[in-house]
N, C-alpha and C positions, 0 to 999 in steps of 0.2 A: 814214557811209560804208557801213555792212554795208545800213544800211537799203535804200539807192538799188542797191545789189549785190545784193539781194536780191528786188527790184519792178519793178528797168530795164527786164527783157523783159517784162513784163505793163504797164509803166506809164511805156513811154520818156519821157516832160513830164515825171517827178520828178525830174529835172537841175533845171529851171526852181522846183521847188515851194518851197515852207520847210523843207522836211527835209531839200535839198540841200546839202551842205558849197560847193558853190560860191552865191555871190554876187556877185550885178552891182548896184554903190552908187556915192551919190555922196559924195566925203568933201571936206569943207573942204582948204583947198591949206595943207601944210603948211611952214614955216619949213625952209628949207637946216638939216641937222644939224652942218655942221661948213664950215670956210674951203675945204674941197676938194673939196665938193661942187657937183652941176650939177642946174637942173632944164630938162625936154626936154621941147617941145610932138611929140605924134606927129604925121608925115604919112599913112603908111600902115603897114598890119602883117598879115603873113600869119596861116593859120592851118595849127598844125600837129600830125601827129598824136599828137605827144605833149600837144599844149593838149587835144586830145579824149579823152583816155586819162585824162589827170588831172579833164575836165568829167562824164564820164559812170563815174568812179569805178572806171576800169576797170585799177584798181591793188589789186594783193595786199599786204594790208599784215605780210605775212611775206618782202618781199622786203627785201634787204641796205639798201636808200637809206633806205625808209621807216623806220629806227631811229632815225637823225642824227634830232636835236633841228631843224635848218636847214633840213629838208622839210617841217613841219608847218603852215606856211603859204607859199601861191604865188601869186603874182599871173598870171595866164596871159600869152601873146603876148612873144615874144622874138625874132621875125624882123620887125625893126619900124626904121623910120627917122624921123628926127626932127628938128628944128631945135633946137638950143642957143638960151633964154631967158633965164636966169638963173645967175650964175658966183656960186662963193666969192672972195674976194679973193685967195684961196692958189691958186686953179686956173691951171695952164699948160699946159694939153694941148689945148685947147677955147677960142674965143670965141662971144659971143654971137652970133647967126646961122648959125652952121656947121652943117654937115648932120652928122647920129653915127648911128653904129647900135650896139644894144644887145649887149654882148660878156659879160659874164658876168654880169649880175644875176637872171638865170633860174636858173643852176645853182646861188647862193649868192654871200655873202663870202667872202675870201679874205685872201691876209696885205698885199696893197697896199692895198685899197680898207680894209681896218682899221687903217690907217700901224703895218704890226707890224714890229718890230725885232728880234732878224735875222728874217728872213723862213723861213719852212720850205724841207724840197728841195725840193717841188713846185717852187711859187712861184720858188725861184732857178732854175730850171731854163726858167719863160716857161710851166709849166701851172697855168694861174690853178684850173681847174676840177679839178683835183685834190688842190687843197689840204689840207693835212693837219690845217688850223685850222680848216677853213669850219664846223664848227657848234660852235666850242669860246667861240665871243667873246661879250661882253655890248653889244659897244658900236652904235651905230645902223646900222639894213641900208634898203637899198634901198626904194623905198613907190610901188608901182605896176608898169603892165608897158606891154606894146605894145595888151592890149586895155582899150583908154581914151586919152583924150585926152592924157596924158602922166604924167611918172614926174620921178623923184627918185633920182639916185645918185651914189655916188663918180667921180669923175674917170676913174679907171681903169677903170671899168667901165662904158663908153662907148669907141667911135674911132670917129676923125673919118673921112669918107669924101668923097673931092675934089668939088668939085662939076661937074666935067664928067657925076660919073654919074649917068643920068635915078634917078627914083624910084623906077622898078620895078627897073633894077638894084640900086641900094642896098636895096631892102628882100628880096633874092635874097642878098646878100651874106652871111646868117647860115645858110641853108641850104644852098649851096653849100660852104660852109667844111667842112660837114658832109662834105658827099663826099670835098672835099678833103684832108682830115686823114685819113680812114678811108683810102682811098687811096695819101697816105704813111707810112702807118704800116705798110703794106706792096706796096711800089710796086712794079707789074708790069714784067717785062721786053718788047721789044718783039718776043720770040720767042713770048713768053706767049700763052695762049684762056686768056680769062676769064670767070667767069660773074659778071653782075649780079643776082643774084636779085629781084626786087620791082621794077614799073617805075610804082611811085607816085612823087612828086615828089622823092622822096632816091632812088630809083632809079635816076633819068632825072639826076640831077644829078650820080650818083655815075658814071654810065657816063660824062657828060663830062669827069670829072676822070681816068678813066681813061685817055680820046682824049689829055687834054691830058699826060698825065705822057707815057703810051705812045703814039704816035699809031699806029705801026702792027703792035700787039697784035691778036690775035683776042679782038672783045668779043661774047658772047653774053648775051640777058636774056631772063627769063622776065616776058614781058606777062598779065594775068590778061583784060585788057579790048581790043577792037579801036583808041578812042583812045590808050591809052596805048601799043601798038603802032606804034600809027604817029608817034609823037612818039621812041620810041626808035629808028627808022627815020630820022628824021630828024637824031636825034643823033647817028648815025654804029654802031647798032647791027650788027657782022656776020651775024648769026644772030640770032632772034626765037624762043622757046617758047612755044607758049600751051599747050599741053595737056600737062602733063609727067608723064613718068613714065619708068621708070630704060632701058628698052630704046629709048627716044630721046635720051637723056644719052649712052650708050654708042656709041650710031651716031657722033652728033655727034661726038664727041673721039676717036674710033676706040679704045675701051677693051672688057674684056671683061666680061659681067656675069652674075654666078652669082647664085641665088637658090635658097632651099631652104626645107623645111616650114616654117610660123610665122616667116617670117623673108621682110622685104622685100627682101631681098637686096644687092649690093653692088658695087663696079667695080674694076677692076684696072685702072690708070690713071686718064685722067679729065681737067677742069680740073687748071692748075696755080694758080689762085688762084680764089676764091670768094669776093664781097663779098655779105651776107645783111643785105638791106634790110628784111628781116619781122622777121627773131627771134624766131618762133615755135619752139617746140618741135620742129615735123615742119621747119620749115626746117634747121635748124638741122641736124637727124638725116641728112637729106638730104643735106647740103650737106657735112659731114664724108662722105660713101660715096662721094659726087663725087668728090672731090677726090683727087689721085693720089699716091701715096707721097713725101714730103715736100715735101708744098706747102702751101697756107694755106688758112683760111676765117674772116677780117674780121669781126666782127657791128657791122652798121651800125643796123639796128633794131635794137629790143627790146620785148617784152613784160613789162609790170612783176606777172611773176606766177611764183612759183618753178617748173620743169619737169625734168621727167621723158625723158631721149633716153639713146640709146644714144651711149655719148663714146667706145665702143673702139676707132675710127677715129686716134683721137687717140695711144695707145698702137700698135696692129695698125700701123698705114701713117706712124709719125712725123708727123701733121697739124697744124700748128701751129692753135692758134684764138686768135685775137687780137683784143681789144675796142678801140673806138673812140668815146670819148666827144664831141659839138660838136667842138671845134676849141680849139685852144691855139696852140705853136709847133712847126712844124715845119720840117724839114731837106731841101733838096732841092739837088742840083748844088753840093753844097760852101756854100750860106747854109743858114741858120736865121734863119726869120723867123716873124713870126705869118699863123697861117691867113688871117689878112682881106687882108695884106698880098699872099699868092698871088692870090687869089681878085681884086682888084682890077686888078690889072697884070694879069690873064688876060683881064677883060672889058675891059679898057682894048684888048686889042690883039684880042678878039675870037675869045681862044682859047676862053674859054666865053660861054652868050648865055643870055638871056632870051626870046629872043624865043617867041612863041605858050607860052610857062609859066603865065604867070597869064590863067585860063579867067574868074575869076567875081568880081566886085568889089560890096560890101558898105558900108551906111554904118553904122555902129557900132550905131546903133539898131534895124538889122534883123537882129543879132547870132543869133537865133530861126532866120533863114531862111540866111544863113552858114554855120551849124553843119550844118542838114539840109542845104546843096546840100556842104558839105565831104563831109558822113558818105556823102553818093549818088555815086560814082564812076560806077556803070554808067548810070543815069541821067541826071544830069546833065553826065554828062561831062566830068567836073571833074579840073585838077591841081591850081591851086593856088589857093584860095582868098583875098582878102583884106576887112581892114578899111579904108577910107580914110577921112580928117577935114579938113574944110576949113572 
């Protein structure tokens, strides 16, 4: 890992080399591990930027996740849909033929998918991916992902997804959830201006789950590129940023902005909620000055690299910052249900879409040119790239 961290910008192909910590192989198909387990042929599987962040090693291994023993190996590709093959005899959640998309085998085990008794609070509570066992078990995990022709796991970490939905919706269904979940974990009201931050594909998904919670919120997003521009234009964007900087933040929201020596300065007022698709450091910095005396700012990205910001926004103006990991269970209008559950009955009734999302389609084998038309946004004009396998 330090090596490829260390040569990537002299030597981007060392992803691809032998000294890569990623490999692309082919491994004999192995034996069901237990009576409740499935194995699932892929149909299709997006790519995402966290598959690229872990491909091009562009992970701090001084950050909190990289400790668990349960990260140190990953199969990439988690936004992926599949057909049910092969059942345990114990399995009743799945039959063979059914469409599933992959729900927690990317983030780890958990207390279901390891039959544990009692289960932790996460897990009783429907947040599989916050398990408080995930890297504590000996017993068998998951073997494969969405990049490859199919995978192997527990029953519960797999749902089933109806078959009215085409392809590409189901294989949107793990990114979506994404928005989804970030969104109710702090749902705007319909008096609210919100800011999207980042109008990459969790950008542009997360402003839909805003439309669909609030419909009529003020949604503002900052576009870095003119296609993605106009894609959040289309998703119901109020406002558009491409050039940002804090004396047009302040126009926007009608807030005041001081600023003084060695100091980027800051707002008095502002958004009342803030979803931060990047999770960079300066986003992040940002997005807390935005934000106006007790209101929120979501982090929907992330950068798996420890940072440095100024957090006295957090203190100074009451700012809540609140993380949002995939999707679990959430609460909305008096149910709890799981994120995939929202996210289905939304595209069922067309409150959110697919449509014109997926730019660039890939056959596994050209994995090489997938990765670079991912990594080229301005270029190839890309949102969301996928694998597909026929």
């Amino acid at each position: 890992m330090l090596l490829v961290q260390a040569l990537g910008r002299l030597w981007p192909d060392i992803v691809w080399s032998k000294v890569s910590p990623a490999r692309v192989v082919s491994l004999p198909a192995a034996e069901l591990p237990g009576p409740r387990w499935v194995r699932v042929r892929n149909l299709q599987c997006g790519i995402c930027a966290s598959d690229l962040s872990l491909l091009n090693v562009h992970v701090d291994a001084a950050v909190a996740p990289a400790a668990l023993p349960g990260n140190q190996r990953i199969y990439l590709g988690h936004e992926v849909v599949s057909v049910v093959e092969e059942i345990g005899p114990s399995v009743s959640r799945v039959q063979p033929g059914d469409h599933v998309v992959m729900d927690t085998c990317f983030i780890g085990s958990h207390c279901l998918s390891q039959e544990r008794d009692p289960v932790c609070a996460q897990c009783a509570r429907g947040h599989y991916g916050l398990c408080e066992c995930a890297s504590t078990f000996d017993g068998p995990r998951a073997i494969g992902g969405g990049w490859g022709d199919g995978y192997i796991a527990h029953e519960t970490e797999v749902y089933p997804v109806p078959p009215e939905l085409s392809i590409d919706q189901a294989t949107m269904v793990e990114p979506l959830s994404v928005g989804v979940h970030a969104v109710l974990r702090r749902p705007p009201k319909p008096t609210d201006h919100v800011l999207v931050l980042g109008s990459g594909i969790i950008g542009l998904l997360t402003l839909q789950a805003v439309r669909a919670v609030a419909p009529g919120c003020r949604v503002t997003t900052v576009a870095r590129y003119p296609h993605q521009a106009e894609a959040a234009r289309r998703l119901g964007a109020s406002d558009i940023i491409t050039r940002v900087d804090y004396e047009t933040v302040a126009k926007l929201t009608g807030s005041s902005y001081s600023k003084a020596l060695l100091n980027k300065g800051m707002l008095l007022g502002g958004f009342d909620l803030v979803y931060d698709c990047v999770g960079a450091a300066s986003t992040l910095e940002d997005s807390l000055r935005w934000t106006r005396a007790g209101g929120a700012v979501v982090i929907v990205g992330i950068e798996f690299a420890p940072q440095r910001l100024d957090h006295s926004p957090i203190w100074y103006q009451e700012v809540d910052l609140i993380g949002a990991l995939a999707h679990g269970t959430d609460e909305w209008q008096g149910q709890r249900r799981h994120t995939y559950a929202w996210v289905i009955d939304w595209l069922r009734t067309g409150t959110l879409t697919v449509e014109g999302l997926i730019t660039h389609r890939f056959r596994f084998d050209q994995y090489r040119a997938a990765v670079a038309t991912a990594q080229s946004k301005a270029q190839a004009r890309a949102i969301k790239v996928v694998f597909t396998y026929s």
